[in-house]
N, C-alpha and C positions, 0 to 999 in steps of 0.2 A: 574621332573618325571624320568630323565636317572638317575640321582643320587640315586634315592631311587628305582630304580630298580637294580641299579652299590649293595649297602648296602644290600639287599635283594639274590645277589648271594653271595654274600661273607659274611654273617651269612649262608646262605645255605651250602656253602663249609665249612665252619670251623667246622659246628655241625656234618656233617658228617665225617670231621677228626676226632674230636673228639672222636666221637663213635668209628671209626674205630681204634683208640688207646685203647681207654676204652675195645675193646673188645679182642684184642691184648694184653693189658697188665692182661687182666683176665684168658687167654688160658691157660689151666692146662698140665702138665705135659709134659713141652719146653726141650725135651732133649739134649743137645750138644753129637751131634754122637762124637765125639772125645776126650772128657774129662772124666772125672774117680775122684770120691774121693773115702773115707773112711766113714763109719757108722758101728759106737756100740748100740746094742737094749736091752735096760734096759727090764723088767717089773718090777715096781716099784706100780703096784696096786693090794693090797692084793685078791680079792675077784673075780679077775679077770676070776683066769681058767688059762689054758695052752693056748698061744696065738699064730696065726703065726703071720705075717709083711710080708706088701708088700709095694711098692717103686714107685709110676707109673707103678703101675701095673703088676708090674715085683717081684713074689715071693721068696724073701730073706732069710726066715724062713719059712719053711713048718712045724709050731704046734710045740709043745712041752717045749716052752715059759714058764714056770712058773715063780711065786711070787720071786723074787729078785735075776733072774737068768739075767745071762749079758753075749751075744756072744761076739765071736771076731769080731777084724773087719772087715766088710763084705767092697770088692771092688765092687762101682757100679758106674752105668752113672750118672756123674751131668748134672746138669739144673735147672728151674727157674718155681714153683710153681708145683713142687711135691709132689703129694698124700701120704701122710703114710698114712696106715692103719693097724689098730690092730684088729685080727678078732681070733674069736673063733675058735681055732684049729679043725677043719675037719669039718668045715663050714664057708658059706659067711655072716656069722651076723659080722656085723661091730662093734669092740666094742668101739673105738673111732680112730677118723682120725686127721690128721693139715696135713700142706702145708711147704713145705722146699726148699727153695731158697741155692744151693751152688755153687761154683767156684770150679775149678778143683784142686787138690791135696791138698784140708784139709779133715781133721777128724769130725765128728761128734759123739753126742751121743746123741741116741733119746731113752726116756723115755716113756712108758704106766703110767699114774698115774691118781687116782680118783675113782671114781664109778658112776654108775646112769648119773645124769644130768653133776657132777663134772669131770666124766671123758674128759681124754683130753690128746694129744700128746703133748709134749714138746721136743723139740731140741737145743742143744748147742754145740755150733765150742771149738774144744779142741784141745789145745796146746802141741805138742807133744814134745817139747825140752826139754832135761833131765835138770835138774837142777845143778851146779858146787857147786865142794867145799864142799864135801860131804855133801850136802843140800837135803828134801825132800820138793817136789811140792806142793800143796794142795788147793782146791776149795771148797766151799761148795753149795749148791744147797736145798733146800726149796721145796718139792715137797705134805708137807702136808695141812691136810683143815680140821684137829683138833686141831690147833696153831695159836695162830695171826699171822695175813697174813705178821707182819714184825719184824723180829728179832735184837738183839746182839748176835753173838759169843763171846766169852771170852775163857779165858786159868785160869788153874788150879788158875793161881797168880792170876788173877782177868784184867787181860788185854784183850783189845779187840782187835781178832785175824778178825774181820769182824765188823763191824760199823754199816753195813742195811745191811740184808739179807734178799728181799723181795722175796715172795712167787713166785716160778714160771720163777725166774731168778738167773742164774748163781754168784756167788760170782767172784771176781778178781781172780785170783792166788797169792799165795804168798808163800814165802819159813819159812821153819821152821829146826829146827836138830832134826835128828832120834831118833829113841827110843819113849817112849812113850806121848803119847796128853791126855790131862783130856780136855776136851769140855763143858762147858754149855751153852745152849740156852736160853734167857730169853726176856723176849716181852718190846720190843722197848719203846712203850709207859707208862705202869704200871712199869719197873724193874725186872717181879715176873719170876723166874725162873719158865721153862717148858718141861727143859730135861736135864740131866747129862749122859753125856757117855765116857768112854775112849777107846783109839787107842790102844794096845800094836806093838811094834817090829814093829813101822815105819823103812823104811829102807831107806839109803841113794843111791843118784841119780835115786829113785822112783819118778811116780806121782800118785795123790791118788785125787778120789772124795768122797766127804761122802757125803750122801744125804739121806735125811731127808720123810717117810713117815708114812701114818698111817698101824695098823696091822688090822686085820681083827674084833679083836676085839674093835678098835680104839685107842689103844695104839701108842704110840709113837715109830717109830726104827729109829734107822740111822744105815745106810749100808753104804758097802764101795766098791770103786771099782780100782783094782789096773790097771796102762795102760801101764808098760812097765815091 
């Protein structure tokens, strides 16, 4: 009987740690009073509106946000499951939010992309060290949901400058030489091209994102975003 009352407190105690973790690790918007990164705010959804951004609640962009407009980089408090939210300029309509987890002195770059139900925040940690050797940086990013969800890159010759480019996540980095990029996009699994675009006047010890969404008429863009 002492024994399975000894079992009975200590399931007792563990579920209430647990909980108390479970709800500790779920506490939104954990700010570190004393840390600071970096955040670039894409709108990369065509159909959107002019949009502000807020940060934990802390208004970064007050409106004026448009279709494939990109601030600089905004200095704010890091912490750990941070609200974005993209809201309709000069009003509280939410037009889509996510959660962001940072560590003090990196960069970010948070995206609006989608529509309707498909809308949706996306963020990725960007690499700010210039490239050597008169070399230019380059990433590419997948932010559409008119294309299979998993790509090839190739280069003009026919080589592949990205292997899988899935939907929603960030490509590696990788270096290439200035001047200019022929790009096409073709779907992973069939071969069948699904977008040709070219770069002009890459320039050396740049870095460049190009990033991939739909237009308002659902056409295909890639944009570019220069960061230093």
């Amino acid at each position: 009987m002492k024994t399975t009352l000894i079992y009975k407190k200590l399931f007792t105690g563990l579920a209430f740690f647990m909980a108390a973790v479970a709800i500790s690790s779920c506490k939104k918007n954990t700010i570190d009073p004393s840390g600071q990164f970096n955040i670039k705010v894409v709108n990369a959804a065509a159909t959107s509106g002019a949009q502000s951004f807020t940060l934990a609640n802390n208004v970064l962009i007050s409106g004026g946000l448009n279709f494939t407009d990109v601030s600089d980089y905004i200095n704010a408090p890091s912490g750990k499951n941070m609200t974005m939210q993209f809201k309709n300029a000069g009003t509280n309509n939410v037009y889509a939010s996510g959660s962001l987890y940072t560590t003090n002195g990196v960069d970010f770059t948070v995206f609006l992309a989608g529509q309707g139900s498909n809308a949706r925040v996306k963020a990725f940690q960007d690499d700010s060290g210039a490239p050597n050797n008169g070399q230019v940086k380059i990433r590419f990013i997948d932010l559409s949901n008119n294309v299979p969800s998993v790509l090839t890159v190739k280069n003009s010759s026919g080589g592949n400058l990205v292997n899988t480019l899935v939907r929603d996540v960030a490509s590696g980095y990788q270096y290439i030489n200035p001047g200019s990029l022929s790009i096409q996009f073709t779907d992973i699994a069939s071969g069948d091209n699904v977008g040709n675009f070219t770069v002009s006047d890459l320039v050396a010890g740049k870095i460049y994102t190009f990033y991939l969404t739909d237009a308002a008429d659902g056409s295909l863009l890639m944009n570019t975003i220069l960061y230093n």
